[in-house]
N, C-alpha and C positions, 0 to 999 in steps of 0.2 A: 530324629523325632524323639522328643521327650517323654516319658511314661508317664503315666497318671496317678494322682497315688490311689490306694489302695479303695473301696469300696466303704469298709466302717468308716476311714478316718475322714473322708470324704463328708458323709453321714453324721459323724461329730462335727465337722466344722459349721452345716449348713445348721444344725440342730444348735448351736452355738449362735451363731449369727441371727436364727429366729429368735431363739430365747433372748438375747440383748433387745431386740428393738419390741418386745413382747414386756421388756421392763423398762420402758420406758419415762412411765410417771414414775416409780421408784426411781431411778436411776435420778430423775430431777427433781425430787423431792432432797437426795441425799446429796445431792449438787446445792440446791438453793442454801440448807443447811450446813454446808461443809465447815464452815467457821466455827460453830458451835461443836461438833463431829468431833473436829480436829484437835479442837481444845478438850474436848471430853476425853478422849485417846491420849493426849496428853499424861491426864493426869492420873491415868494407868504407871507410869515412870517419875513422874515427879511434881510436885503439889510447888502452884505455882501463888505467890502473893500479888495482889491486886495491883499493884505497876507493871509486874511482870506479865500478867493476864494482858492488862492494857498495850503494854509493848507486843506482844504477842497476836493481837485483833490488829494493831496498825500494818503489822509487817504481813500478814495471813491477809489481809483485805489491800494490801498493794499486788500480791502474787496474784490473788482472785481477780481483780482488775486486769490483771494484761492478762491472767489466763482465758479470762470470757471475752474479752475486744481481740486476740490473737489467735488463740491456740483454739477456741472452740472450731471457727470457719474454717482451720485446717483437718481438723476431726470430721467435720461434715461435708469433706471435701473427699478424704479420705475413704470415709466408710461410705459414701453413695457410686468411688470405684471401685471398693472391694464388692458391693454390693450387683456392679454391672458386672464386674468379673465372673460370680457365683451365677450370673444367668446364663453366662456361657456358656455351662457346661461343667464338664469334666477339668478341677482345678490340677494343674500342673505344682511343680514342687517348686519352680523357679517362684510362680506367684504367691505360693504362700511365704517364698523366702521374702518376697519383697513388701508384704504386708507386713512381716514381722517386722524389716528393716526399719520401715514406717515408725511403725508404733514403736522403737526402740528408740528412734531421734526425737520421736514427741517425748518420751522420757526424760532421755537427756536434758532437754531445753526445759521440760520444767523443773528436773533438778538445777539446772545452771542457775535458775531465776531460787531456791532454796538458799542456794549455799551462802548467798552475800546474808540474806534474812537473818540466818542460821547464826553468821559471825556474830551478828549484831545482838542477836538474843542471847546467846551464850555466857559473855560477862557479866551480865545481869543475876546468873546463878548463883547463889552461896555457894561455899563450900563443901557445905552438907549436903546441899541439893544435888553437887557433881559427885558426892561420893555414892548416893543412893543409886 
């Protein structure tokens, strides 16, 4: 028999799980917008010239594309088991391992889809740019 976790953390995750879907027009507000986000966070680290901006919206709006046709319906697939899970009852430590497992391979795969983007922007930097 596996034990349960604890009482608070219990209490934190479900208080967690409401608060996510309690932000849910933010949350897609900040989604719809992500392109503009993204690039504004950007330029926190490095001021980019208007090809580079452009190169930058084509590659951010190729990721956006297969994140929303792929990766969203596994997110909503996801979170409406974590979501039958927590009616359960009392969550086990296995399930919360495996939520996290989850959510760690949804990372992955959207870094995977990063990294080729990433190559590609990269040379486009000056010098200057990669010394800042």
């Amino acid at each position: 028999m596996t034990r349960s976790l604890p009482r608070p953390l219990r209490l934190l995750i479900l208080l967690l799980a409401v608060a996510l879907t309690g932000c849910n027009a933010g949350a897609r507000f900040a989604y719809n917008h992500l392109d503009r986000l993204a690039l504004w966070k950007l330029g926190d680290y490095v001021t980019l010239d208007a090809p580079q901006k452009a190169a930058f919206r084509r590659e951010f709006a190729s990721i956006w594309t297969w994140h929303r046709s792929t990766q969203l319906p596994l997110y909503a697939r996801d979170l409406r088991a974590f979501a039958a899970t927590l009616e359960g009852g009392a969550l086990q430590a296995e399930q919360i391992e495996a939520v996290l497992d989850t959510a760690e391979a949804h990372g992955r795969r959207l870094g995977q889809q990063f990294l080729p983007a990433a190559e590609r922007l990269l040379p486009l930097m000056s010098d200057e740019q990669v010394r800042r």
